[in-house]
N, C-alpha and C positions, 0 to 999 in steps of 0.2 A: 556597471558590471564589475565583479570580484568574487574571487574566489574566496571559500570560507574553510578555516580548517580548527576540527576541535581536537585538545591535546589534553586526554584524562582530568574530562569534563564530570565533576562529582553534585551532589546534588543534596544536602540533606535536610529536612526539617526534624530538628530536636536532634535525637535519639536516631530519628530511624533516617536510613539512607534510603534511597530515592531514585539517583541515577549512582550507577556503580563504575566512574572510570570510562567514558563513552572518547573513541577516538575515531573522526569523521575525517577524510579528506573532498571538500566540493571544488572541482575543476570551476573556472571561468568560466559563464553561461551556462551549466549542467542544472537538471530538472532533475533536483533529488527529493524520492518520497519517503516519508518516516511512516513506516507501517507496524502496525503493532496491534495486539488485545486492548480495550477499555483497562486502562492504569495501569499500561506497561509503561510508563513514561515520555512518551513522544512527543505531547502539550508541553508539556514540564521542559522540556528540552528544547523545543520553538520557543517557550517565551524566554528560557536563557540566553538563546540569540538574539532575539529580540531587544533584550535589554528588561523586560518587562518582570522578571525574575533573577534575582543575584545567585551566581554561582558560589558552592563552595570551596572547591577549588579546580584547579584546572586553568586552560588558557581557551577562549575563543578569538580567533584571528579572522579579520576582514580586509581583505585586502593590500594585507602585508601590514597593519597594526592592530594591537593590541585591545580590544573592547572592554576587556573586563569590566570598566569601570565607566564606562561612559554612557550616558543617559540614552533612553531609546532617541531621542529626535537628536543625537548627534551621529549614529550608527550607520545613516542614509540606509535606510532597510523602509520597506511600506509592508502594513500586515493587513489581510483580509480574513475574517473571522466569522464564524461559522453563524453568527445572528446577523451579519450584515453590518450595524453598529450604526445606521443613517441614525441622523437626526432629522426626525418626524416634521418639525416645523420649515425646513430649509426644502427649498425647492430641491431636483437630480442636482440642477448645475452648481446649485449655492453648494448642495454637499460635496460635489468632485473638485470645488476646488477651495473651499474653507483651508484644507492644509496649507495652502502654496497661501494665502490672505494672511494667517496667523503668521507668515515666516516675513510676511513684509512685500508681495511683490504686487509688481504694479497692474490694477484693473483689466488691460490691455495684454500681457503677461500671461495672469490667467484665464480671460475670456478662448485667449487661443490654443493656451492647453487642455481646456475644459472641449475646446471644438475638436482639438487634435484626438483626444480618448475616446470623445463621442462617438466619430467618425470609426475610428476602433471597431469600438462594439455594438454600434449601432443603438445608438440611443440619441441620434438627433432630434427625432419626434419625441423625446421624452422626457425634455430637457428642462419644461417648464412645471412640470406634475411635480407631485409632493410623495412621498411612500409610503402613505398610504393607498393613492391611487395604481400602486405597479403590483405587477405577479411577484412570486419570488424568484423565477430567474431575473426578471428586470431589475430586483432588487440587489440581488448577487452581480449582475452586469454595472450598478452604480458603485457597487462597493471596490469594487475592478477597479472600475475607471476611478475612484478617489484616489488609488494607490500607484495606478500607474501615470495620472500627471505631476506625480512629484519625481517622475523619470530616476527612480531609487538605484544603489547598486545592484541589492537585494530586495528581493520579493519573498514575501512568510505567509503561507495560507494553513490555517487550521479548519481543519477539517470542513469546510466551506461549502462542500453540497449535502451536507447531513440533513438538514431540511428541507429539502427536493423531493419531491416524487421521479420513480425511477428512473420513467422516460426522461423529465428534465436531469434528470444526475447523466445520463449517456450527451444529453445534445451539449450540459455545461462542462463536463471535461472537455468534449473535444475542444469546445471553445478557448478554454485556459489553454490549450494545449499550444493551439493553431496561436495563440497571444504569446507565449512563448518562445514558440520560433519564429515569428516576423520580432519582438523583441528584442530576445536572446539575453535577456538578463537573469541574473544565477536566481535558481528558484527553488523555497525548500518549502514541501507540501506534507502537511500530516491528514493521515486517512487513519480508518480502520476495517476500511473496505480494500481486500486484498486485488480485486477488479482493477480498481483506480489506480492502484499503485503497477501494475502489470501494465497496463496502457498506457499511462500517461508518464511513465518514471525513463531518465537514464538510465539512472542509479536509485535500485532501492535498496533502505538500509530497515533491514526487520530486526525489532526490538521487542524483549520480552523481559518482565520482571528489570527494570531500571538497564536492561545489560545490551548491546546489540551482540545478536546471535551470528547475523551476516549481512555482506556487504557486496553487491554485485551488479552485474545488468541483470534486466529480469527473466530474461529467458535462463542464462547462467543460474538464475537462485532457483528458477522454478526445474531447470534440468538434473543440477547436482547439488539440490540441498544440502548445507554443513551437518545439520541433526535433525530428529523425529520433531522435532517444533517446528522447525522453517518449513519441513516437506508435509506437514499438518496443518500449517496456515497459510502457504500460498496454493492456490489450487481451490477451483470451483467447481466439480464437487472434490472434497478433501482426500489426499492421498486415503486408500484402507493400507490397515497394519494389522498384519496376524502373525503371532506369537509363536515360537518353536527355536528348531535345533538345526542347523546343517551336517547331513550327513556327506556318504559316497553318494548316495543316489540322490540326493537333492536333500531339499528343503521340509521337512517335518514335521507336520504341524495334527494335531490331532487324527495322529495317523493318516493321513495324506498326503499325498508326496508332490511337492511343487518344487516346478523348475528353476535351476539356477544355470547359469549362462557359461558358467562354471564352476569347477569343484574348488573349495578352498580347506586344504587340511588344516590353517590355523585357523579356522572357525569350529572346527570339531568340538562338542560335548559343550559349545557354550551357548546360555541362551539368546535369543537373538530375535531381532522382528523383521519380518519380510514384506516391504513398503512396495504398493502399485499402484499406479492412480488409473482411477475411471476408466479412462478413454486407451488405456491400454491392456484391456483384456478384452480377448477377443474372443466370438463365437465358432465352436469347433466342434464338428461333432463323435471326432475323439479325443477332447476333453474333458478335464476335471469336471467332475459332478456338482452342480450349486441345484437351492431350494430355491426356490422364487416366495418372494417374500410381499413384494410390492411393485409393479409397472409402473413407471409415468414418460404416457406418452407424449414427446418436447417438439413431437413438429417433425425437423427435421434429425430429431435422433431420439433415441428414447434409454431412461434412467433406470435400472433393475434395482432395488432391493433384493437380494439372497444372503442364504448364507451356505458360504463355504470355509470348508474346514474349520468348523465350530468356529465359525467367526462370521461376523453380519458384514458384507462388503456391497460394493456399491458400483455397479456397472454402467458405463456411459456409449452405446452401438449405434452407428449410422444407421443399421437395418430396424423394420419396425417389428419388434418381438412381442408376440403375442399370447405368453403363456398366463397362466393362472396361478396363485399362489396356491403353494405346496406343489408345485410341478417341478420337475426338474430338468433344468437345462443343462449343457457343457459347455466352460470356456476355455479359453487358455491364457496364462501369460503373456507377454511376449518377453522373451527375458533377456532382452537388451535394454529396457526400461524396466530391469528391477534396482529395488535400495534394499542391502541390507543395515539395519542399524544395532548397536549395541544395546539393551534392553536396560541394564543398568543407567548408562551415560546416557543414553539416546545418539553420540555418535555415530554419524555415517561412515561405515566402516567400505 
């Protein structure tokens, strides 16, 4: 185990730059997820830790020295990668423990950290199959265990359940997860499933365009988002944002007037967007006016399409609402879960 810390980590091929200045602090044993859009740079930044990609400049620090420059297999980091990476002709066992063979150690050695991983994840019954004969969680549960009998400081997963079907993506986080805390070795995980990184994260750090936006636990990122990006991409279904002004009497948006929790006169005459997420608006029936757009009934809650105040928002209700599109319902805020943000900047003001 060790802590990892990056110090205006840059990134560039050619001309263009890549990662812009990335500064991370990972505590000892901490389970941090790199969350981001498709090429906002998260990979690119996993395999700079790795060793797998040369930084341009910047320090990454592992455990009170210096990486820069030192090969991935002197880094003590093990990486699990989103194809798995077995080798087809080697049996589970031959694959979980080829690393610790290639480093010299003796038969005995590894037969017993090959049993210790197995045991792990349960893959003693599976231990003389080839991969062609396993599912892909099994496959993912080999690729685990390759990485975890080289008992590493660090552990680097990209994006590792992307090939899963859904159900297996919920039963394989928990599992990483549940491996992590009997563990407890420092763990840096890239998704781009904002889900995974909310579950399974100490610390998540969301990245956008080479830059992180913020850095937090994830209830902190999901409560007080830094700007309209983080509160746009954490969250399932996604924050809505509608457009307007703050007045004395509220919030101003296509001529109707939504609540704010308070009056703010240095918000006055600027434009601004008024951030709510789903599951905090509530039905009232002297509330604002919405269209009903689209029902989907979830079971035990159900999702509305409307739009209110010329804006298409997205409702999330414990109750089972039953209207028809083009009906109109009422909800309300609650406006102690409102963001306002600056419309320019996107700042959460």
């Amino acid at each position: 185990m060790a802590p990892v810390t990056l110090r205006s980590v840059k990134k560039s091929f050619g001309q263009s730059d890549v990662i812009h200045g990335v500064d991370i602090d990972m505590t000892d044993g901490e389970f941090v997820v790199l969350v981001g859009p498709s090429g906002c740079g998260k990979s690119t930044l996993l395999r700079m830790i790795a060793g797998l990609e040369p930084i341009t400049s910047g320090e990454i620090d592992m455990g009170g020295r210096i990486v820069n420059d030192l090969e991935p297999k002197d880094r003590d980091i093990a990486m699990v990668f989103q194809n798995y990476a077995l080798y087809p002709h080697m049996s589970v066992a031959t694959n979980m423990g080829f690393s610790l063979e290639h480093r010299g150690a003796s038969k005995a050695e590894i037969a017993e950290r090959v049993q210790w991983a197995a045991e792990i994840l349960g893959l003693e019954p599976l231990l003389k199959r080839y991969p062609r004969q396993l599912s892909g969680g099994q496959r993912q549960r080999v690729a685990m265990g390759r990485a975890i009998v080289r008992n590493p400081q660090v552990f680097l997963f990209d994006e590792p359940l992307s090939n899963l079907d859904a159900k297996l993506r919920v039963d394989m986080r928990g599992e990483i997860k549940a491996l992590h805390q009997r563990l407890k070795t420092t763990t840096v995980y890239v998704t781009h499933d904002q889900v995974e990184a909310m579950t399974m994260a100490d610390k998540i750090v969301v990245m956008n365009a080479g830059r992180v936006e913020q850095i937090g636990d994830p209830l902190d990122v999901y409560d007080a988002p830094a700007n309209r990006f983080v509160a746009g991409f954490i969250g399932s279904p996604a924050m809505n944002f509608i457009e307007g002004e703050a007045t004395a009497e509220g919030f101003v948006a296509d001529g109707v007037v939504l609540p704010l929790a308070a009056t703010r006169s240095d918000l006055a005459g600027r434009t601004l967007v008024y951030g709510i997420r789903p599951e905090h608006l509530v039905l009232d029936p002297q509330g604002l006016p919405a269209t009903v757009k689209l029902v989907e009934p979830m079971g035990s809650e159900t999702q509305v399409s409307m739009t209110l105040a010329g804006t298409t928002v997205i409702g999330v209700f414990r109750e089972r609402v039953r209207a028809l599109p083009g009906e109109v319902i009422r909800l309300r805020p609650e406006t102690v879960n409102i963001h306002i943000f600056d419309a320019a900047s996107g700042r959460r003001l």
